[in-house]
N, C-alpha and C positions, 0 to 999 in steps of 0.2 A: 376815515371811511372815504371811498372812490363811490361815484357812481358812474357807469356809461352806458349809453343806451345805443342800440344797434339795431338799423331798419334794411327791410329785405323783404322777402316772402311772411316772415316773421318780424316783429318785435321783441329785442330781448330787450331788458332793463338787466346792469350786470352791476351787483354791490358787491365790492371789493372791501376786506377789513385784514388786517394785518396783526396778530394776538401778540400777547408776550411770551408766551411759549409756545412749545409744539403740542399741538392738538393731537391725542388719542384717543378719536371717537370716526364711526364714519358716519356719512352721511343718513343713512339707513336711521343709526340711532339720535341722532341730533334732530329727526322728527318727530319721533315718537312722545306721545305726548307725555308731559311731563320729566323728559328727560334734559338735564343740562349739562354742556358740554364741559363746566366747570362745578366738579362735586363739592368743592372745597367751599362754596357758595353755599348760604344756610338763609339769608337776609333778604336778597333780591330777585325776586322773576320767579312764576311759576312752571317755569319747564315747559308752558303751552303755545309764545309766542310760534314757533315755526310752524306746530305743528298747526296751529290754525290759518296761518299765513297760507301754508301751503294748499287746505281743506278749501279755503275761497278762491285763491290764486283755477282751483279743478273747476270749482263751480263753475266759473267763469269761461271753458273751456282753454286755460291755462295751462301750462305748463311752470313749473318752482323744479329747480335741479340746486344742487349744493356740490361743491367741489372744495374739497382740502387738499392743501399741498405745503403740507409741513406747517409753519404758524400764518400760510396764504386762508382765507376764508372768504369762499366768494359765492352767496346766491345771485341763481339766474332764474328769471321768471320771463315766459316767456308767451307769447300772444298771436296768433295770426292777424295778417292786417291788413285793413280794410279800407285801404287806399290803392 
């Protein structure tokens, strides 16, 4: 996993993860809660972390974006700042 952070008008925090295969899901569905982007998974994770990550990431007047690009997997959360 990469992390980078990017200041501006904004702050993004940008986590970068690279899968073993290619991800057939989009973004849309890999928030909704309870869904995982690996069905074949029975054991680990309830399908909720994004979707809550994202729910506090609003609270907070945030922004959470997801972007796939092929086995790329990159959230970006993002913040105005207040500097």
């Amino acid at each position: 996993m990469y992390i980078d952070i990017e200041e501006g008008e904004e702050v993004s925090i940008i986590f970068k993860n690279m899968s073993a295969y290619e991800m057939n899901f989009t973004p849309q569905e890999i928030t909704e809660r309870f869904k995982r982007g690996d069905e074949s998974r029975h054991t680990e994770g309830s399908g909720l972390e994004l979707a809550i990550a994202k729910s506090l990431t609003e609270l907070q007047d945030g922004k959470l974006d997801i972007v796939i690009d092929g086995d790329l997997f990159k959230v970006i959360v993002k913040f105005k700042s207040i500097i």
